[in-house]
C-alpha positions as CSV (number, residue, x, y, z in Angstrom):
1,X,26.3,22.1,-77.7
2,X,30.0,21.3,-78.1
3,X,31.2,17.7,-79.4
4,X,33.1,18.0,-76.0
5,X,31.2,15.1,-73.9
6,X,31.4,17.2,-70.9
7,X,31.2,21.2,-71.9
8,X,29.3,21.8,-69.5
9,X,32.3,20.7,-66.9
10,X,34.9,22.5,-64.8
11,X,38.2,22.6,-66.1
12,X,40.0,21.4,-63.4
13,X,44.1,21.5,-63.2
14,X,46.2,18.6,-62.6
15,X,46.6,18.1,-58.7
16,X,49.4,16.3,-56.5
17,X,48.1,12.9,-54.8
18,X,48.4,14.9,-51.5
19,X,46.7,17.6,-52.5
20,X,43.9,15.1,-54.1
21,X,43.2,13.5,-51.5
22,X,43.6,16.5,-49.0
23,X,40.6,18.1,-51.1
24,X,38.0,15.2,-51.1
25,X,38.4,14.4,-47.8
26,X,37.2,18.2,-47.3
27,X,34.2,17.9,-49.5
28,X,33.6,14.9,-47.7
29,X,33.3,16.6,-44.5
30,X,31.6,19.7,-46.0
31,X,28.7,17.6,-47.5
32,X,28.5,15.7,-44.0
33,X,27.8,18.8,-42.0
34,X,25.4,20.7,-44.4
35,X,23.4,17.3,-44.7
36,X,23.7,17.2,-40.7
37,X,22.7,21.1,-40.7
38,X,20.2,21.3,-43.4
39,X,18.9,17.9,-43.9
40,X,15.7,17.9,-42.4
41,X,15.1,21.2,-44.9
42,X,16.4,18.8,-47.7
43,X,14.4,16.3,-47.0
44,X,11.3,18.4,-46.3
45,X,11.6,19.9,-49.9
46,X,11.8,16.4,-51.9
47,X,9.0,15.1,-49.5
48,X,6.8,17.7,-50.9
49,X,8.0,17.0,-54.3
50,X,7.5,13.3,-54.3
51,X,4.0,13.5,-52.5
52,X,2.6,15.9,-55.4
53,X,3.5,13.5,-58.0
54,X,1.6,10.9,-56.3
55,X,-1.1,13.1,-55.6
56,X,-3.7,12.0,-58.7
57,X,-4.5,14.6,-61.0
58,X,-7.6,12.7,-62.3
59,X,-10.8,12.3,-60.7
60,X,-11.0,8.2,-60.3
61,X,-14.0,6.5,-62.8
62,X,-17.1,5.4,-61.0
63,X,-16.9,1.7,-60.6
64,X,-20.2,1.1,-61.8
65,X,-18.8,2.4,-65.2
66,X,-17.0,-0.7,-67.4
67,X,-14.0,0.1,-68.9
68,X,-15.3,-0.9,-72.3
């Protein structure tokens, strides 16, 4: 790894205001419709994700067996 706090970036050139602005108002509406278009695929992917960390791993102790 670089000392360069972000090597791992896109060199980007120097942009007009206009032509800023013009560009993040795209990505804006790109990201808009694929969330619209694939969003219930996104969400369906960290669903299962977040259910199999919950999921316990362990079987659960008898509760007739103290801790101690």
């Amino acid at each position: 790894m670089g000392s360069d706090p972000c090597h791992h970036c896109i060199r980007l050139r120097p942009l007009s205001d206009e032509a800023a602005v013009e560009i993040l108002d795209f990505l804006q509406v790109f990201t808009t419709e694929f969330e619209i278009r694939y969003g219930d695929q996104i969400r369906r992917y960290y669903d299962e994700r977040s259910r199999h960390n919950i999921v316990q791993t362990h079987p659960v102790r008898a509760t007739d067996d103290p801790p101690f």
